[in-house]
C-alpha positions, 0 to 999 in steps of 0.5 A: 613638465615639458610641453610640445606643440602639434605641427599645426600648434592647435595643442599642446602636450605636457608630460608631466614624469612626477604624476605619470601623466600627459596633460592635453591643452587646447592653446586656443584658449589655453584649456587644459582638455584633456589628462590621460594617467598612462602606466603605473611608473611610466615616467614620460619625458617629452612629447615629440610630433611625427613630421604628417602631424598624426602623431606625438610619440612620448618616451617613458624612462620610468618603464622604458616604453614610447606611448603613441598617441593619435593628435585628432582623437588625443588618445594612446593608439600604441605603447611601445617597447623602447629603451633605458634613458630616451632622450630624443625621437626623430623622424625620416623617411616614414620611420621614428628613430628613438634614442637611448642615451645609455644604451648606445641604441638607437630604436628605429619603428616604422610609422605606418604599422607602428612595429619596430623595424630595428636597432642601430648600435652605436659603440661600447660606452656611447652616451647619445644625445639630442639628435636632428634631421637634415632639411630633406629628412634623410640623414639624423644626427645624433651626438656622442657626448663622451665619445666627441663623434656625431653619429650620420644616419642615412634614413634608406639603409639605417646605416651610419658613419662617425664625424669624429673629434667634434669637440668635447662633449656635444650635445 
């Protein structure tokens, strides 16, 4: 079970890929609130919160979905298409970037609407990693594990340029 905080720490997600669930826990008092049973197979990973706080979006590897839930009503607000082996979601400039560490994809959704606003390719064979954003929010870095290359996402064009031999396997 990985758990992750909302951005003002009042509670906690756990998402549990064994049972299909997303545990909600008040850290308060450590009270568990709320268990919400998402989509038959949906294997969650992790939960990640939007940079405002109103969201923590939760990649399902089971069946390749995000599930994106509201933090002040603790409810799924969206579910959406997303890719094979999710290992990470960033945010930056009102987007969510989603990445697919098989599929060399990166899936980008904007945050307000919720709707996809594209993907970003990132190589034949690339296996992407964990990623971060720089401290203004406008550049993502995403690791190249078996390629050694970081991928530099700029946040306005989407657009990417490699730091190549980074050493092996970054992560």
């Amino acid at each position: 079970i990985n758990v992750t905080l909302t951005r003002d720490g009042k509670y906690g997600y756990a998402a549990d890929g064994d049972l299909g669930v997303v545990g909600i826990i008040d850290t308060r008092n450590d009270e568990l609130i709320k268990v919400v049973q998402l989509q038959n197979g949906a294997k969650p990973w992790r939960g990640y919160a939007s940079h405002d706080g109103k969201t923590m979006w939760i990649p399902n590897n089971g069946d390749e979905t995000l599930s994106v839930f509201d933090t002040r009503k603790h409810e799924i607000v969206a579910t959406l298409d997303g890719g094979p082996d999710m290992v990470g979601v960033n945010f930056m400039n009102g987007k969510a970037y989603v990445i697919s560490s098989s599929s060399s994809f990166i899936y980008v959704y904007d945050l307000k609407s919720l709707l996809p606003k594209g993907r970003i390719y990132t190589g034949k064979n690339v296996t992407l990693e964990t990623g971060t954003t720089d401290a203004d929010a406008q550049k993502l870095y995403v690791c190249g594990s078996n390629v050694q290359k970081v991928f530099v996402i700029d946040g306005k064009t989407d657009k990417f340029t490699e730091a190549s031999d980074v050493g092996l396997f970054p992560w």
